[in-house]
One Martini backbone bead per residue (centre of mass of N, CA, C, O) as a GRO file, in nm:
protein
  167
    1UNK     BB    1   0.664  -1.208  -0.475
    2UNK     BB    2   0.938  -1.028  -0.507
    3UNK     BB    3   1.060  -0.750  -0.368
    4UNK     BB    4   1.230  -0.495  -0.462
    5UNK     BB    5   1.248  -0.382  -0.122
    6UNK     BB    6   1.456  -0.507   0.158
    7UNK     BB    7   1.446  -0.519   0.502
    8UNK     BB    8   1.606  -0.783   0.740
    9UNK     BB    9   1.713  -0.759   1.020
   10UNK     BB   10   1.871  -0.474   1.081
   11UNK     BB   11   2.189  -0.385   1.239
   12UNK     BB   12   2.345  -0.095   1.389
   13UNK     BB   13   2.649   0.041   1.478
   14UNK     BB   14   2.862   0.310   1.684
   15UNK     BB   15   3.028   0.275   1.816
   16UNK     BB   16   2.845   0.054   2.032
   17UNK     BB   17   2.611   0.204   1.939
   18UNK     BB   18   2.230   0.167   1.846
   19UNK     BB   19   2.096   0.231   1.556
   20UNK     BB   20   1.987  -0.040   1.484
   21UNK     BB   21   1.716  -0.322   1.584
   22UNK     BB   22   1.567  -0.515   1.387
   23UNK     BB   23   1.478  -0.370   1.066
   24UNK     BB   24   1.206  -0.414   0.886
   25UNK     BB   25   1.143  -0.367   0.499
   26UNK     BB   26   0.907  -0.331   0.268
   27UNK     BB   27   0.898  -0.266  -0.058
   28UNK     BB   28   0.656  -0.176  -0.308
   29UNK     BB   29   0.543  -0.209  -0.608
   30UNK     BB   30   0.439   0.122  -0.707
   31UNK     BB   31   0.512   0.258  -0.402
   32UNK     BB   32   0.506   0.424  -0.160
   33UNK     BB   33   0.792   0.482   0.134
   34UNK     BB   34   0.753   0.614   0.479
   35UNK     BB   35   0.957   0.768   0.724
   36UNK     BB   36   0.934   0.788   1.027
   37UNK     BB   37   1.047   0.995   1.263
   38UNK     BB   38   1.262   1.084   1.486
   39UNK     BB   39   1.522   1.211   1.584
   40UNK     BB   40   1.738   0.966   1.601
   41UNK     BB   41   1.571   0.667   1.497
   42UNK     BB   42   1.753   0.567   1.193
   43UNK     BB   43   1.657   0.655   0.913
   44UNK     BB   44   1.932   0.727   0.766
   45UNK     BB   45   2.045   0.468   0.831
   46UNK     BB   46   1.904   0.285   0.665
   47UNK     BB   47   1.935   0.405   0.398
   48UNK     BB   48   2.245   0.386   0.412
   49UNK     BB   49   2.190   0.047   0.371
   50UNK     BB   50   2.041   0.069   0.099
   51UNK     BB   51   2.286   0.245  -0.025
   52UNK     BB   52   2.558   0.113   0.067
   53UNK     BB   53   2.722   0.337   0.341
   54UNK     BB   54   2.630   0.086   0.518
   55UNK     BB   55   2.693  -0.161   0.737
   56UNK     BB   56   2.544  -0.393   0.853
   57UNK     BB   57   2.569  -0.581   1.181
   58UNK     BB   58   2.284  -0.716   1.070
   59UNK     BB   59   2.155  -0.871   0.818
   60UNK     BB   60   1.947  -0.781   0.513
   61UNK     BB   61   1.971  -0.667   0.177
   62UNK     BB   62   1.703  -0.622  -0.110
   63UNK     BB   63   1.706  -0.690  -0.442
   64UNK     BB   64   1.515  -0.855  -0.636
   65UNK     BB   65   1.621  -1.094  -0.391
   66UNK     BB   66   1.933  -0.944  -0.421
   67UNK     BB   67   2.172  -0.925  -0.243
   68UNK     BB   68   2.330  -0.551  -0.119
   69UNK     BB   69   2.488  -0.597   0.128
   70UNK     BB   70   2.795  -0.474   0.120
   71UNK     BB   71   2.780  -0.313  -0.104
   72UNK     BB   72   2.842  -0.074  -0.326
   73UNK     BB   73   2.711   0.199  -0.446
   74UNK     BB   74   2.775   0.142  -0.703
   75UNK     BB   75   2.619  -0.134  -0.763
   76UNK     BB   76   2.333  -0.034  -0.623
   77UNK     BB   77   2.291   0.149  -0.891
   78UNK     BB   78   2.320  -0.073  -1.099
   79UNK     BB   79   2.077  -0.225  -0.932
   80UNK     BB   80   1.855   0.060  -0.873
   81UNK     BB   81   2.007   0.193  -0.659
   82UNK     BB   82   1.916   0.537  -0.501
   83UNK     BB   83   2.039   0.862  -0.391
   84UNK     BB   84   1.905   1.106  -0.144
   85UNK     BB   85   2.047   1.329   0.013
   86UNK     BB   86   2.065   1.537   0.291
   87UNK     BB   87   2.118   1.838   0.126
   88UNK     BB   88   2.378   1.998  -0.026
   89UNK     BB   89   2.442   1.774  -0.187
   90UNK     BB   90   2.703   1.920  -0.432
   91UNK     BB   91   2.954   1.989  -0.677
   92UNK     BB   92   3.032   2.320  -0.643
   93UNK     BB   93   3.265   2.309  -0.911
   94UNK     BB   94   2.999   2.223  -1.078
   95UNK     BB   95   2.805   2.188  -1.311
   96UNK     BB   96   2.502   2.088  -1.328
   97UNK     BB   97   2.535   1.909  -1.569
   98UNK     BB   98   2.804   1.741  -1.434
   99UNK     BB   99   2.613   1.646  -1.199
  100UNK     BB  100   2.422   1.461  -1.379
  101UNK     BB  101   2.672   1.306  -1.484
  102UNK     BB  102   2.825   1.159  -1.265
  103UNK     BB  103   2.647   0.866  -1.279
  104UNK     BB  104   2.751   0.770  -1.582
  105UNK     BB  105   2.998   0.603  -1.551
  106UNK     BB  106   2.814   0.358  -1.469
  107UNK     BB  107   2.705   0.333  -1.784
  108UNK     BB  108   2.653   0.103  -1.998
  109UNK     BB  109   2.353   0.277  -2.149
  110UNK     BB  110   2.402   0.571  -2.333
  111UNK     BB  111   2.113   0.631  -2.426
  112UNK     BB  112   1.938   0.574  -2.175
  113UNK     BB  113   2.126   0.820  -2.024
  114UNK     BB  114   2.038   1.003  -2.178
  115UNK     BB  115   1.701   0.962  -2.165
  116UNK     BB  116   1.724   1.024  -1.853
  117UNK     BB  117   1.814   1.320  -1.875
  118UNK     BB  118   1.593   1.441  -2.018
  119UNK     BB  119   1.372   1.310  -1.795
  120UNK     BB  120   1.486   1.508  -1.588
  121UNK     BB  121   1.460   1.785  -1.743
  122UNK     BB  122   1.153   1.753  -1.741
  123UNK     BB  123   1.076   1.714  -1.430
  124UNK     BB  124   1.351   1.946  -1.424
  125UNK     BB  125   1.350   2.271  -1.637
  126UNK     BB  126   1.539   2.430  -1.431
  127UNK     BB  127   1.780   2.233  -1.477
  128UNK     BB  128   1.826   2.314  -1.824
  129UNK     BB  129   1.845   2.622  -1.740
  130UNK     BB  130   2.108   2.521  -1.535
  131UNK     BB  131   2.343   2.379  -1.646
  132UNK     BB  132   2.593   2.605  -1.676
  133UNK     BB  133   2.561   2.640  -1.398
  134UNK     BB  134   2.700   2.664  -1.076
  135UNK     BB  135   2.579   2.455  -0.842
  136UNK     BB  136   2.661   2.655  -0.593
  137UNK     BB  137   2.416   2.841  -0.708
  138UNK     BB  138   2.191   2.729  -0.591
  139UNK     BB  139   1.934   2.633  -0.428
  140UNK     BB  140   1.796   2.434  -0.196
  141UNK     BB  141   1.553   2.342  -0.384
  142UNK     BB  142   1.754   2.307  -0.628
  143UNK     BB  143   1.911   2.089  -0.511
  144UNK     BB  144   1.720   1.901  -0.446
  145UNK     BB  145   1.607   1.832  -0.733
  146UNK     BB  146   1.934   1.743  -0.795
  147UNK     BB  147   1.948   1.508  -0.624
  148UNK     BB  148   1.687   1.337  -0.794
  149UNK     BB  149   1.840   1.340  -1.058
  150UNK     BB  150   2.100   1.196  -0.996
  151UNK     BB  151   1.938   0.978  -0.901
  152UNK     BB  152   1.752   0.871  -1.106
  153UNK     BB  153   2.048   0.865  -1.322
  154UNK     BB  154   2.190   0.653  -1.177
  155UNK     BB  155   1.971   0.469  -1.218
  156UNK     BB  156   1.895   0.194  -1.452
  157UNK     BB  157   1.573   0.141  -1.347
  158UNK     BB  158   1.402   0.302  -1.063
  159UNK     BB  159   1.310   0.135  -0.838
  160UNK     BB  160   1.505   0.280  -0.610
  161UNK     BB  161   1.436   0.573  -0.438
  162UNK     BB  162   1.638   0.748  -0.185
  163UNK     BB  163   1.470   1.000   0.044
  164UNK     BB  164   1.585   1.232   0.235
  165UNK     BB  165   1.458   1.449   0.356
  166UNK     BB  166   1.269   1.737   0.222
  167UNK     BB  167   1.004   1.642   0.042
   0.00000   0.00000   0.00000
C-alpha cells in the first residue's frame, strides 16, 4: 500500500550549512504523526519541504506515491498537502472570512469548496462568529485555529495537512 505522504533522504543546506541529512519519513493513513526536537533540528524545516515552500537538494517527497517536491505550494494544496505555519500567518488587512477563502481560488470543486468552509465552521464556531471582523484582532490561539481552517480548506482532500509547533 503506498503511504499517503512518504519523504525519503531529503537533505537541505543554507548558504552551505546542513539544515537536514538524508531525513526520511512516512506517515500512515488515518494516524496522527508527530515531529519532536529541539530548536534548531530541521524539524520545520521538512515540513516546509513536504509542504512544497523548500526545495530539498536530495531526496524526494511523495504524496499518494507521486511525486511533489520542487512543485510549487499551489500544486501541492491542490494534490492534498496543506500547511499551518507557525505563529500569527494570516492576512491582517483582511477579514477572517477572506482569510478562509484565501485558498478556495484554486479549487477547481466549488461547491465542495463551499461545504469545506463549513466544515471549517463546525469545526471552529468561534470563526464563523467573526468571520467579518478583521483578521488582524484574532488572538494568537484564534490565529492559530484560523491557519488550520485555511489548510484544511485550501487543501482538496485533506489528506496531509502540515502543522508547525503550537497546537
Amino acid at each position: 500500500m503506498v503511504a499517503p505522504l512518504a519523504a525519503a533522504d531529503v537533505s537541505v543546506s543554507f548558504d552551505g550549512l546542513t539544515a537536514l541529512s538524508n531525513v526520511t519519513l512516512e506517515v500512515s493513513r488515518g494516524r496522527v504523526t508527530g515531529l519532536i526536537g529541539p530548536n534548531g533540528a530541521g524539524k520545520t524545516t521538512l515540513l516546509k519541504v513536504i509542504a512544497g515552500t523548500v526545495k530539498p537538494s536530495e531526496g524526494e517527497v511523495k504524496s499518494e506515491g507521486m511525486r511533489i517536491d520542487g512543485r510549487s505550494p499551489e500544486d501541492s494544496a491542490r494534490l492534498g498537502v496543506s500547511m499551518a505555519p507557525e505563529g500569527r500567518e494570516v492576512f491582517t488587512s483582511l477579514t477572517v472570512d477572506e482569510n478562509l477563502r484565501a485558498g478556495v481560488g484554486m479549487r477547481a470543486d466549488r461547491d465542495q469548496a463551499a461545504r469545506d468552509l463549513e466544515e471549517v465552521c463546525t469545526t471552529f464556531p468561534m470563526l464563523c462568529a467573526r468571520r467579518e471582523s478583521p483578521a488582524g484582532a484574532l488572538s494568537g490561539g484564534q490565529c492559530n485555529r484560523g491557519r488550520v481552517g485555511d489548510a484544511f480548506h485550501a487543501s482538496l482532500n485533506h489528506d496531509s495537512q502540515i502543522r508547525d509547533s503550537g497546537y
